[in-house]
C-alpha positions in Angstrom: -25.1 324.2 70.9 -23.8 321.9 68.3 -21.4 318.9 69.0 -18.0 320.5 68.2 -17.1 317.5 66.0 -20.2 317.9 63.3 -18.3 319.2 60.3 -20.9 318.5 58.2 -22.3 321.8 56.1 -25.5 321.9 58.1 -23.6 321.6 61.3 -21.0 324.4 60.3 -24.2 326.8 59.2 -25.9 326.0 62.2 -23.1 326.9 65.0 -22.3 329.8 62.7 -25.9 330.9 63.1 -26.0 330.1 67.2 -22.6 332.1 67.0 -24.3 335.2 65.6 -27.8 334.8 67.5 -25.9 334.6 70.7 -24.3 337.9 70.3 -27.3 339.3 68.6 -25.4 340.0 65.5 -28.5 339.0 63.5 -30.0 342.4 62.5 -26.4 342.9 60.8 -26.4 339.9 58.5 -28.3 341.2 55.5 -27.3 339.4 52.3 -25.9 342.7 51.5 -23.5 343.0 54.5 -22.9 339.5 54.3 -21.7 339.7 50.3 -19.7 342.7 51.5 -17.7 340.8 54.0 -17.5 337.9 52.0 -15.6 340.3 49.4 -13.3 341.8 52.3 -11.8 338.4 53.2 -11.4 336.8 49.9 -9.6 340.2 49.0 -7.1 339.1 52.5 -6.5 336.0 51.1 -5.8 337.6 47.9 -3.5 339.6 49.7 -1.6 337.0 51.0 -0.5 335.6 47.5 -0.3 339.2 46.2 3.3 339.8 45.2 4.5 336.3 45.5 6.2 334.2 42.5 4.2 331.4 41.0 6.8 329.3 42.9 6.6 331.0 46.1 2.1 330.7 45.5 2.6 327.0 45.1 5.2 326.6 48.5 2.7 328.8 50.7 1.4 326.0 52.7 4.7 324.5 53.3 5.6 327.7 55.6 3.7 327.6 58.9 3.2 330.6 59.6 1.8 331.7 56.4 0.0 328.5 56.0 -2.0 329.6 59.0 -3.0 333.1 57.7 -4.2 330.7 54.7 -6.2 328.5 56.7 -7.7 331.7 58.4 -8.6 333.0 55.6 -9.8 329.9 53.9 -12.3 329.7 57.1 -13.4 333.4 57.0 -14.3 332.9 53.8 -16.2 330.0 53.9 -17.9 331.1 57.0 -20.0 334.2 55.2 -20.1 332.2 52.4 -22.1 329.8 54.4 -24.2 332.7 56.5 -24.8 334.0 53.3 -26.5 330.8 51.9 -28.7 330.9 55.2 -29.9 334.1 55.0 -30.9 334.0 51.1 -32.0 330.3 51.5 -29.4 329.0 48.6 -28.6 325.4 49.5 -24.5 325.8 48.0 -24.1 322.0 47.2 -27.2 321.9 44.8 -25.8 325.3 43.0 -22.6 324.0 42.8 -23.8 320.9 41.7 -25.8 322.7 38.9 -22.9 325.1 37.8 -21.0 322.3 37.3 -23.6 320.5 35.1 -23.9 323.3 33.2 -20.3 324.5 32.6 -19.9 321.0 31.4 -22.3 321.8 28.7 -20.8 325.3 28.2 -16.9 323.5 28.4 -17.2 320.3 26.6 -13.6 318.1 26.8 -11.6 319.0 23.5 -12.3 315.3 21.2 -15.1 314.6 23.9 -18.7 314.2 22.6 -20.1 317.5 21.9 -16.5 318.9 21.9 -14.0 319.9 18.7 -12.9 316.8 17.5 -15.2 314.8 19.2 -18.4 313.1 17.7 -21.8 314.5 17.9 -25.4 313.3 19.2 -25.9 310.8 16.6 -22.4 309.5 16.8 -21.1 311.0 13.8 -17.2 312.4 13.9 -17.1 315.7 14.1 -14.6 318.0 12.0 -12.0 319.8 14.0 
């Protein structure tokens, strides 16, 4: 069994995977199922925020009990996120890592190079 302080991504997948294997939960985590569940508990964290204000949204944390369900659901959702990446083989820090590189091509900062307003490759102004 893992250390119970390793935090790090390969430590969480790995005591999530001794977690399942132990209670032979294994035949059950298809990436299908797994996508399925991952949907279920971002729709409960959803639920959570569902009919609050903006302002109430924003204070959530700073009322214990609710901040808990938060947490909760924060945690289920990372969890078959995580499985998830196992059982399809999808590292999530390099695919993160590359959505981000390309939404900053998709997105480019407004007056930023590339962007309206900004300048293009060869360092000429650009018109807005």
């Amino acid at each position: 069994m893992a250390a119970p302080d390793d935090h790090s991504l390969e430590g969480l997948q790995r005591r999530l995977a001794q977690f399942a294997a132990a209670r032979d939960w294994q035949p059950f985590h298809t990436p299908k199922n797994l996508a399925a569940a991952l949907s279920v508990e971002a729709g409960e964290l959803l639920e959570i925020f569902q009919w609050l204000t903006p302002d109430q949204a924003a204070a959530i944390m700073s009322v214990p009990d609710a901040a808990h369900r938060v947490r909760d659901e924060v945690a289920d959702v990372l969890a078959y996120l995580l499985q998830f990446c196992a059982v399809t083989g999808v590292d999530p820090l390099a695919a993160l890592a590359a959505k981000i590189e390309r939404n900053e091509l998709r997105f480019p900062v407004p007056g930023g190079p590339g962007g309206p307003g900004g300048v293009d490759q060869g360092g000429k102004r650009k018109s807005d």
